[in-house]
TITIRO-338115 format. One line per field, with one value per residue (C-alpha): residue in three letters; x, y, z. Coordinates in steps of 0.5 Angstrom, whole numbers, always signed. Example, Ala and Ser with C-alpha at 12.3 -4.5 7.8 and 13.67 -1.06 7.14 Angstrom:
# TITIRO-338115
aa = (ALA  SER)
c1 = (+25  +27)
c2 = (-9  -2)
c3 = (+16  +14)
This chain:
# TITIRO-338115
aa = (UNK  UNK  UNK  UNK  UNK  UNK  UNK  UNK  UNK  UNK  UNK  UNK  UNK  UNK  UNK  UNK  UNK  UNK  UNK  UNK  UNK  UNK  UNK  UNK  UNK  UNK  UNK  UNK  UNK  UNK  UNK  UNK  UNK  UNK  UNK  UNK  UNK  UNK  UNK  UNK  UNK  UNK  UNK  UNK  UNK  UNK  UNK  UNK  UNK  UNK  UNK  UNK  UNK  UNK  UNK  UNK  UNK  UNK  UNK  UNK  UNK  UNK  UNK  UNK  UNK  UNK  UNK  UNK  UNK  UNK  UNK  UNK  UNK  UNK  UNK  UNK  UNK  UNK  UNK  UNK  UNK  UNK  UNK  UNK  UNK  UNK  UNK  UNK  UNK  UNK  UNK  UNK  UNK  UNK  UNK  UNK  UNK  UNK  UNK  UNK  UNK  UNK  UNK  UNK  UNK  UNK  UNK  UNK  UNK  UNK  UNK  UNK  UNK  UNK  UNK  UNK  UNK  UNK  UNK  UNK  UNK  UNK  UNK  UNK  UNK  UNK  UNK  UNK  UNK  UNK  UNK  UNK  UNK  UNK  UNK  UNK  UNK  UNK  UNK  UNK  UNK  UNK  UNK  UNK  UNK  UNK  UNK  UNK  UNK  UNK  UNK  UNK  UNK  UNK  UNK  UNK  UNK  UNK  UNK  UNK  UNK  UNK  UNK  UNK  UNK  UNK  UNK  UNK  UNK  UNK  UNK  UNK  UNK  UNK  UNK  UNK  UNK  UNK  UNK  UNK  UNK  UNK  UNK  UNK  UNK  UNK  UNK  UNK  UNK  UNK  UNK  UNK  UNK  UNK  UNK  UNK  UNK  UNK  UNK  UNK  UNK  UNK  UNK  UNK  UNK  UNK  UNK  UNK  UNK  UNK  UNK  UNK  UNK  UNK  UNK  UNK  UNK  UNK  UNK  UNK  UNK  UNK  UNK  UNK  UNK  UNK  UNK  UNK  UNK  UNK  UNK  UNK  UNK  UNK  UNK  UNK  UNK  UNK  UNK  UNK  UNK  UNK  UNK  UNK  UNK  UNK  UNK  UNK  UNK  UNK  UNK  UNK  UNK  UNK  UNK  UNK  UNK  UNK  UNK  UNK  UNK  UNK  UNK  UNK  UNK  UNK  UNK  UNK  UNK  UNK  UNK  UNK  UNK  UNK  UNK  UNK  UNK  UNK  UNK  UNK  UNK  UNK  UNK  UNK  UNK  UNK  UNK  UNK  UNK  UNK  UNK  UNK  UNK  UNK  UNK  UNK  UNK  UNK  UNK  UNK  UNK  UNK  UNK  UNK  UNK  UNK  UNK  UNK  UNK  UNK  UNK  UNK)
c1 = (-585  -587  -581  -574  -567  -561  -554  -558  -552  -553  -547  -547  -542  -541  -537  -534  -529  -522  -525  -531  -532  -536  -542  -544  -551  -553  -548  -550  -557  -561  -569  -574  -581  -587  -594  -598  -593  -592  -584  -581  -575  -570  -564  -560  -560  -556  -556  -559  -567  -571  -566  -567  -574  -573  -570  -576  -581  -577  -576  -568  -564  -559  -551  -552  -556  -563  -570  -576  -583  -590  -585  -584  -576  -577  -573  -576  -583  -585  -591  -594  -591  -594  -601  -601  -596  -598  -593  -593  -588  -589  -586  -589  -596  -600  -607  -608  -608  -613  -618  -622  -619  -624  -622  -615  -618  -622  -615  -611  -617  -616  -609  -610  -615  -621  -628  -633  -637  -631  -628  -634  -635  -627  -627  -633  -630  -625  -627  -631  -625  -620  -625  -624  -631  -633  -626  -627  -631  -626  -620  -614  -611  -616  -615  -611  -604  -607  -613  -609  -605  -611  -613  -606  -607  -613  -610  -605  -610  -614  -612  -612  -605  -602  -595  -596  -588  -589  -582  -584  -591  -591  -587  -590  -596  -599  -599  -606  -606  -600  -604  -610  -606  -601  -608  -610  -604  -606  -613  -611  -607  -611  -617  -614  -607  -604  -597  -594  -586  -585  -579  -579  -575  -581  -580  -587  -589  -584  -588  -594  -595  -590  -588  -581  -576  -570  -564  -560  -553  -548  -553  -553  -557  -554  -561  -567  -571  -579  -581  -583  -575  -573  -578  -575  -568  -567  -573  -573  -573  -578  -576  -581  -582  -585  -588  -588  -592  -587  -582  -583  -579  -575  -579  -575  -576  -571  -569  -571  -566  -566  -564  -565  -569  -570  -576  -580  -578  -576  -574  -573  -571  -575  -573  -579  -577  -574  -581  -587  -588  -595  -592  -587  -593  -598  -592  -591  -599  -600  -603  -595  -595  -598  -596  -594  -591  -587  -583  -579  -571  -569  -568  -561  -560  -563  -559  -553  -555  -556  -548  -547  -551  -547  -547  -554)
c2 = (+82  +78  +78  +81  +79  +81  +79  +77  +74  +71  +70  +66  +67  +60  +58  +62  +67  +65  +59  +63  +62  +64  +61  +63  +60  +64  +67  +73  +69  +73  +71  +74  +70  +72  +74  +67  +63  +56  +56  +50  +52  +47  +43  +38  +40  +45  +48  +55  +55  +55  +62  +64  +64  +67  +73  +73  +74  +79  +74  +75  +80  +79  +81  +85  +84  +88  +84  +86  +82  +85  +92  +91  +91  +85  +86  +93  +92  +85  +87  +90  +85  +80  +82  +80  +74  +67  +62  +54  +49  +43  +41  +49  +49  +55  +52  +51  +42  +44  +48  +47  +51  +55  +58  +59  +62  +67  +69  +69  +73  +79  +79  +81  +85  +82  +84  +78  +78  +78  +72  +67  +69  +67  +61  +58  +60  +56  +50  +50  +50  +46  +40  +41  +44  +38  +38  +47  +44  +39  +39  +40  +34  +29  +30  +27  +29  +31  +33  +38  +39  +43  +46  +49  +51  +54  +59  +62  +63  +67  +74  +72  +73  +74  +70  +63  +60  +54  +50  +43  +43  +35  +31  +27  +26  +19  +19  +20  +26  +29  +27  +32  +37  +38  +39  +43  +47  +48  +50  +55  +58  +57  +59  +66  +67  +67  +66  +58  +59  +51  +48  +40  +34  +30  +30  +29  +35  +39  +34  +36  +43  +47  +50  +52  +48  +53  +49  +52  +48  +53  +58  +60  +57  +52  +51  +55  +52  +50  +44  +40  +41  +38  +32  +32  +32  +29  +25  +21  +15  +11  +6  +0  -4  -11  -16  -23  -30  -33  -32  -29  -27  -20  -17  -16  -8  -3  +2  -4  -5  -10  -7  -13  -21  -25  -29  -25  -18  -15  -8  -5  +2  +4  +10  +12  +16  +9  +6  +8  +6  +3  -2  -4  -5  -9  -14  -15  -17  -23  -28  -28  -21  -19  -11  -6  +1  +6  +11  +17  +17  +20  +27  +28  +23  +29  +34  +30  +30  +38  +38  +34  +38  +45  +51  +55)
c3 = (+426  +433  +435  +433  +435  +434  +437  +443  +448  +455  +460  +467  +472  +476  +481  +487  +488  +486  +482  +478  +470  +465  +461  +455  +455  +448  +444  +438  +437  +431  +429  +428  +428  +423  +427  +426  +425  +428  +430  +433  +438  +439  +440  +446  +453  +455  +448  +450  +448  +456  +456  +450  +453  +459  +455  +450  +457  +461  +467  +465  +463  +457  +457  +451  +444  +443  +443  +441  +443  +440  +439  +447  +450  +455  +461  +461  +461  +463  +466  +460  +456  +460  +458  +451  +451  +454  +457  +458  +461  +461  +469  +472  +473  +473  +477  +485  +485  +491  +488  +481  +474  +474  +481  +478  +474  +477  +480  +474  +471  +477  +475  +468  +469  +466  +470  +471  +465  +461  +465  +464  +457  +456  +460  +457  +450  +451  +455  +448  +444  +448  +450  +458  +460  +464  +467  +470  +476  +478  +483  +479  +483  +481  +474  +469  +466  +460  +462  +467  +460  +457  +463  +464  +456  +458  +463  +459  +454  +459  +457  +449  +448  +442  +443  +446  +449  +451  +454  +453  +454  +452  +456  +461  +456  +454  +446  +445  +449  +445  +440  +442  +444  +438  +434  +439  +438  +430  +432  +436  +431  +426  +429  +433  +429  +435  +434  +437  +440  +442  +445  +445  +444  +441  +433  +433  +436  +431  +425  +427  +430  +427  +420  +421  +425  +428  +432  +436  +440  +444  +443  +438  +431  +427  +422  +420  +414  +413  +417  +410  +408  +414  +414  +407  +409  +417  +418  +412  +415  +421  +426  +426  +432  +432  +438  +435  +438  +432  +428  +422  +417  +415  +409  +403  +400  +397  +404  +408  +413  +419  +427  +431  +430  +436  +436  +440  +437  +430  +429  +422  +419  +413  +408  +407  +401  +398  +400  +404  +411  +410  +405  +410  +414  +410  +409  +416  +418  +419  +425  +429  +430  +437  +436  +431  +433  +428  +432  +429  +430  +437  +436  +438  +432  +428  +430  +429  +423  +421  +423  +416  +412  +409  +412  +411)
C-alpha cells in the first residue's frame, strides 16, 4: 500500500489553565490507499482532513494510532519521506513572487539534492507536460492565479515524487484553469502512476479527478466507495441557471423541477437519472435566453446526504 492507517487519532488541547479542553481533531481514522490511485478526501470545515495531512507528511505528530506513507513512519522520518512525497495547498505557495519559477526552482532542486543537469532535464520535462514553459522566465508575481497554479504544481513535482497531497489546490481558480488543472492532475497520474491524495470542496474536482471518494466528519470516516457510485448515488441531480431577455416558459420533463422564475432569471433542478441535462438544455434554447450555466449541488448538500444512506 501507498499509505496504511489504523487507529490513527489527533487531540488538541485549547485554552488556558483552569479553562483548558480537548479537541479531537481525528478520531480512530483507519485507510489505506493503493499505489496509482486517484483518492478524494473530504468532508465539512472542521472535519479533520488538513490534519489528517499534516500527519500523513510528518509536520504533526498523532496522540496514538500507527501510519505508514511509502513504508515510512512520518513524524519519525520526515525528512526521508520528504523526498519521495510532493505537496500542495492551494493558499501556501512554495515560489518566491520576486523571482522566476525557474529560480525557485533551482533552490528547491539543491533541497533535494538534484545536481544541475538533472534539475534542467526535470524542469524542461515538466514544463512540456504542464503547458508552463513560456511561464519559467517570468516573475512569479506577474503571472495569473492559474498560471502560478501549474508553476506550483511544477515545483512540488520537481523531485518525481510518488505521492501527491494536495489540500484544496483549486480554489480561487476561474473554471477554465480548474478545468486544465483537473485534467492535469489525471495525466500525471496516468502518465507517472503517481498516486493523487486531493482535498476539496469542489464536487467537480471530486467528479473529475478522483476514483474513490472517501468522506470524513468529527474525524473519522463516514463513506468509502468508487467515485462512479457516488456520482450514481449523491450526484444525481444538476442545478440549471438561466439568464432571460424574456420570459420564458418552465420545460415540462420527468425529474424536472422549478427552483425559482422571475423575468430575468429561471432556476431548475434535473434528476439527471430520470432525464439527461442536454435534453433540458435543448428545451431551453431559445432567442430570450442570454446565458446558461449548470452547476453541481453544493458539497455540503452532498455530505448531508451521506448521513441518509445506511452504514457502509
Amino acid at each position: 500500500m501507498a499509505i496504511e492507517v489504523r487507529g490513527l487519532t489527533k487531540v488538541f488541547t485549547t485554552g488556558r489553565r483552569g479553562a483548558r479542553r480537548e479537541i479531537e481533531a481525528v478520531r480512530a481514522l483507519t485507510l489505506d490507499v493503493a499505489p496509482g490511485e486517484r483518492l478524494a478526501y473530504i468532508g465539512p470545515n472542521g472535519a479533520g482532513k488538513s490534519t489528517s495531512i499534516k500527519i500523513l507528511t510528518g509536520i504533526l505528530h498523532p496522540t496514538s494510532g500507527e501510519a505508514r506513507v511509502l513504508g515510512i513512519v512520518p513524524w519519525e522520518e520526515r525528512q526521508r519521506l520528504a523526498q519521495r512525497i510532493g505537496t500542495l495547498f492551494g493558499q501556501r505557495s512554495l515560489l518566491w513572487l520576486e523571482l522566476a519559477p525557474r529560480q525557485s526552482y533551482r533552490m528547491l532542486a539543491a533541497i533535494y539534492g538534484l545536481d544541475r543537469a538533472a534539475e534542467r532535464r526535470r524542469v524542461d520535462e515538466l514544463g512540456e507536460l504542464l503547458g508552463a514553459t513560456d511561464l519559467m522566465d517570468q516573475p512569479v508575481r506577474n503571472l495569473s492565479l492559474g498560471q502560478r497554479m501549474r508553476c506550483e504544481l511544477a515545483a512540488c513535482l520537481l523531485h518525481d515524487p510518488e505521492i501527491l497531497f494536495l489540500d484544496e489546490p483549486t480554489i480561487g481558480l476561474d473554471l477554465v484553469a480548474k478545468q486544465r488543472f483537473r485534467e492535469l492532475l489525471v495525466r500525471l497520474n496516468e502518465q507517472k502512476c503517481t498516486t493523487i491524495f486531493l482535498t476539496s470542496h469542489d464536487v467537480a474536482d471530486i467528479e473529475h479527478v478522483a476514483q474513490r471518494a472517501v468522506v470524513i466528519n468529527h474525524g473519522e470516516v463516514i463513506y468509502d466507495d468508487e467515485v462512479v457510485a457516488m456520482r450514481r448515488a449523491l450526484l444525481a441531480t444538476k442545478i440549471v441557471e438561466v439568464g432571460l431577455t424574456a420570459p420564458i416558459d418552465v420545460p415540462v420533463r420527468d425529474g424536472v423541477r422549478l427552483l425559482e422564475h422571475t423575468d430575468q432569471t429561471m432556476k431548475l433542478v434535473v434528476e439527471t437519472a430520470r432525464t439527461d441535462i442536454r435534453t433540458v438544455l435543448d428545451d431551453l434554447l431559445g432567442p430570450s435566453v442570454a446565458d446558461i450555466s449548470v452547476v453541481d449541488p453544493p458539497l455540503e448538500q452532498v455530505i448531508a446526504e451521506i448521513y441518509e444512506l445506511p452504514a457502509r
